[in-house]
Structures are given as C-alpha cells and as structure tokens.
N, C-alpha and C positions, 0 to 999 in steps of 0.2 A: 515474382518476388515472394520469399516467405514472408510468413505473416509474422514466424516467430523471430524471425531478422529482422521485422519492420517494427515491432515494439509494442507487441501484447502484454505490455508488463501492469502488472496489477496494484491494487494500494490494499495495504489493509489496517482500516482503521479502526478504533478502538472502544465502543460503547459498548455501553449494556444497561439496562434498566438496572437492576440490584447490584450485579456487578461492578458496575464503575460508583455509586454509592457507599459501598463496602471498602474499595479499593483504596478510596480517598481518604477514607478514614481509617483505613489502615497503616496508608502513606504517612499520617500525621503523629500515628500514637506509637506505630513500633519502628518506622522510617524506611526507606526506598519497598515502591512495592513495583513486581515486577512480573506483568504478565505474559502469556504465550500463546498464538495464533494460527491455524491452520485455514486454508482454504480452497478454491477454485478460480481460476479465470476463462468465461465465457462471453458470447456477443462482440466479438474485435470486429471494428472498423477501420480499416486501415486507409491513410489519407495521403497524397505528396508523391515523394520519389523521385525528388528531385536530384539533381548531382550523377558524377563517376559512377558507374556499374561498382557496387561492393561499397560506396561508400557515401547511397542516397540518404536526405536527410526525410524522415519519414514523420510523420503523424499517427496515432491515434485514439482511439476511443476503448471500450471496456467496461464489464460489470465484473467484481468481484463479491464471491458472497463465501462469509469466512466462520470462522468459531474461533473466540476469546475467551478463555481458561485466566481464570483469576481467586483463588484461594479457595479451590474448588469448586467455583459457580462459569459455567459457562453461558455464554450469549450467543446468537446468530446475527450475524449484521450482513448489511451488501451496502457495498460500493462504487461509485458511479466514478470512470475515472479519463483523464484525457492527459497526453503527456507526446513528448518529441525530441526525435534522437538530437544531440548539440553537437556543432562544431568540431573541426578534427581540434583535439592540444585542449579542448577544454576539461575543467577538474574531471567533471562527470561525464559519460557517453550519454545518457540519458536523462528528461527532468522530466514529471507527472504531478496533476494534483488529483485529488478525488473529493468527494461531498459521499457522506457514510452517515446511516442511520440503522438505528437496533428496531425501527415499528414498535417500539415504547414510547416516541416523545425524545428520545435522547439522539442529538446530531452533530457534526462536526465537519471538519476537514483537515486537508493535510498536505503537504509537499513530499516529495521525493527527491534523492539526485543516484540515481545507478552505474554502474559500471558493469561493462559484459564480461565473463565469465571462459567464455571460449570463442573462438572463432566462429562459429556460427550462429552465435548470439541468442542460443539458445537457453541460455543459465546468466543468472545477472545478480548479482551482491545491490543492497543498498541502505541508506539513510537517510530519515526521514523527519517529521516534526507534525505532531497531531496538536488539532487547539479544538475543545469544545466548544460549541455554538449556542446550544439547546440541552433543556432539562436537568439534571443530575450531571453533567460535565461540560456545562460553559462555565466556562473562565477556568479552565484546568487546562495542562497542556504534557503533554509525552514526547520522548525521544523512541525512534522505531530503531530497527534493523530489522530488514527482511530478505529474504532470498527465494528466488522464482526461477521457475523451469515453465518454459513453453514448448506447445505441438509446433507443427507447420500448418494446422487448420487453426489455427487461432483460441487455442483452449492452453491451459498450465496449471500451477499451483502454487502456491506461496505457503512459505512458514516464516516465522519470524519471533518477535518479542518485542516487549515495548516497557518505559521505565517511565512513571508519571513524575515530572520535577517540582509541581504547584497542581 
C-alpha cells in the first residue's frame, strides 16, 4: 500500500508570535487580511486498510512543519496531525485535524475536508477552519485552502493561504 494513497495529507496552521499579533490588527483597521504558507510533511503513520483493493479506508498520523508569510513577517510552526479517508459518495475523500504551535506560546487547531486530485492520490485540494486556543490567537479563527503533494515514502509539501474572519 502507498503511503501517499493512504493519506499523508498534512494541516497547516496558522500562528506566529508577531505575526498573528500584527495580523489581527490589521484585519481590524484596514480589513480582510490574508496570509500564505509553505511547508513539509514528515513522520507518516499509516493505520487501517480496511475494504476493496483501491478503495481501503485508511488512517493516519503526520507532522507538518510550515512557514506563514503575513505582511512581510514570517513564522515557523509544526503540526501534529491525524486524519482518515471517508466513505465512497461522501462531500469529501478525506477529513484531518491537527494541534499546531509557533514555540512562542501561540496554539491552536484545525479541521480539514480534502478531495484527491488524481488517481493516485497523490495531489489533494482542500478546506479547512483554523480556531486559536493560546496566546495572541485564541479566540480568532481562519478559513484555509491548501493543496499537498505527497512521496510514496510518506513525506510531501503543502502551500496554501489562509483568510482570518474574527
């Protein structure tokens, strides 16, 4: 089974010490602010396998560790993340959450819902919902998009963007 068919898909969420600080208060005085995110995915654990050859329903685990570009101030976060393929007919092929921290004090989490990209499940579009927990972005919350490309050894990347609503 690959790994990147079993669902190495990553989260990338969205803090920063000054950065989300800045962000907020930017959101407020000049209105929509909108950031962008690059990153890595390593550590996959892959769990399950259950069902049809081609169309097992899989498990698993993942660290992502990203960079957040926000009005020119970048952050380093990672992300702890666990997610599982859904049902044939359902909205999304895939649903993930993760718990994400900048090692400033600033934390949060987040959902996912993905859809595959190609047949090999290699490429995955998705959308998402970030809610601060801790320091400078609890009680804030973001809408994601992001888009991931995985190996078959359980590594990939993510880019994305994210739009803070409160």
């Amino acid at each position: 089974m690959k790994i990147s068919s079993a669902f190495a898909a990553g989260a990338a969420l969205f803090l920063a010490s000054g950065t989300y600080a800045v962000a907020q208060e930017e959101a407020a005085s000049e209105g929509p602010n909108v950031y962008t995110f690059t990153g890595t995915i390593e550590g996959t654990t892959v769990v399950g396998g259950v069902g049809a050859e081609g169309e097992e329903t899989i498990g698993a685990s993942w660290t992502e560790n990203f960079v957040i570009t926000s009005s020119g101030n970048a952050t380093e976060v990672t992300a702890n993340c666990v997610g599982m393929d859904q049902p044939s007919n359902s909205l999304f092929d895939r649903h993930f959450a993760c718990s994400a921290a900048d090692g400033e004090g600033q934390a949060g989490g987040m959902v996912f819902g993905c859809n595959n990209e190609n047949e090999e499940k290699s490429e995955m579009s998705c959308v998402g919902y970030f809610q601060g927990r801790e320091g400078g972005v609890a009680g804030h919350v973001s809408l994601l998009t992001a888009y991931y490309w995985f190996t078959p050894e359980g590594t990939g990347r993510v880019q994305g963007s994210g739009h803070w609503i409160r």
